[in-house]
C-alpha positions in Angstrom: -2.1 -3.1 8.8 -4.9 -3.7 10.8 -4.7 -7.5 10.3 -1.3 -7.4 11.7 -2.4 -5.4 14.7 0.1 -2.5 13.6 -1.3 1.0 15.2 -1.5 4.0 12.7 1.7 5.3 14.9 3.5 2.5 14.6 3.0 2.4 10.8 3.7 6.2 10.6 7.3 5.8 12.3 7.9 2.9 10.1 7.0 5.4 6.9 9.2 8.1 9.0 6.2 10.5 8.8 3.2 11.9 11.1 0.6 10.3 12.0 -1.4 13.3 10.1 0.6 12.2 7.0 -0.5 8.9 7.1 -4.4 9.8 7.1 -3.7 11.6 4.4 -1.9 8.9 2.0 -4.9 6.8 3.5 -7.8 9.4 1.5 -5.2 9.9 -1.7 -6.3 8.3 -4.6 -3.0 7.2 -5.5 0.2 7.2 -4.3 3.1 7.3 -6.3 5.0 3.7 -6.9 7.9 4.1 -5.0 5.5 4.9 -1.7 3.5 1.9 -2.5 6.9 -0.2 -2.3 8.0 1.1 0.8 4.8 0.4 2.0 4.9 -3.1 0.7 8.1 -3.4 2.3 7.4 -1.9 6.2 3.8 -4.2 5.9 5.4 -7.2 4.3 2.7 -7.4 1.8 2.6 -7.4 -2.0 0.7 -5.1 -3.5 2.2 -4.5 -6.7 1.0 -8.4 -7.0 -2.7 -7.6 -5.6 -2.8 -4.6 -8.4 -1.7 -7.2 -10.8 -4.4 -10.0 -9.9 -7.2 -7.4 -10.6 -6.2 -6.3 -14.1 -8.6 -7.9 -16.3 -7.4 -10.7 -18.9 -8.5 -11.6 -21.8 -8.9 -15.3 -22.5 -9.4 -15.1 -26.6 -6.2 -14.9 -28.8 -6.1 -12.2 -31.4 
C-alpha cells in the first residue's frame, strides 16, 4: 500500500470500512481468504501467489 503511496484512508474506503477496521486487519494474524482477495484486488497485487512462493518444496521424488 505504501509503495503505491495509497493513505490508510484511502485503502479503508476502497475495503468500505474504518480506518479503525483497517488497523485492526493490519495486527490480525490472519484474515480469512475472501478478505485477502479483495484486498489483492483494491491493491492490485497477488498475494495468493506471494503465499504460494513461500511454501517450501521438496526437490527429491518419493
Amino acid at each position: 500500500m505504501h509503495e503505491q503511496g495509497r493513505s490508510v484512508t484511502w485503502f479503508a474506503v476502497q475495503l468500505c470500512c474504518t480506518r479503525p477496521n483497517v488497523y485492526k486487519i493490519f495486527h490480525k494474524e490472519n484474515i480469512d481468504i475472501h478478505l485477502l482477495w479483495r484486498i489483492s484486488c483494491i491493491l492490485q497485487h497477488d498475494f495468493f501467489q506471494d503465499l504460494s512462493d513461500s511454501i517450501p518444496t521438496n526437490s527429491h521424488s518419493e
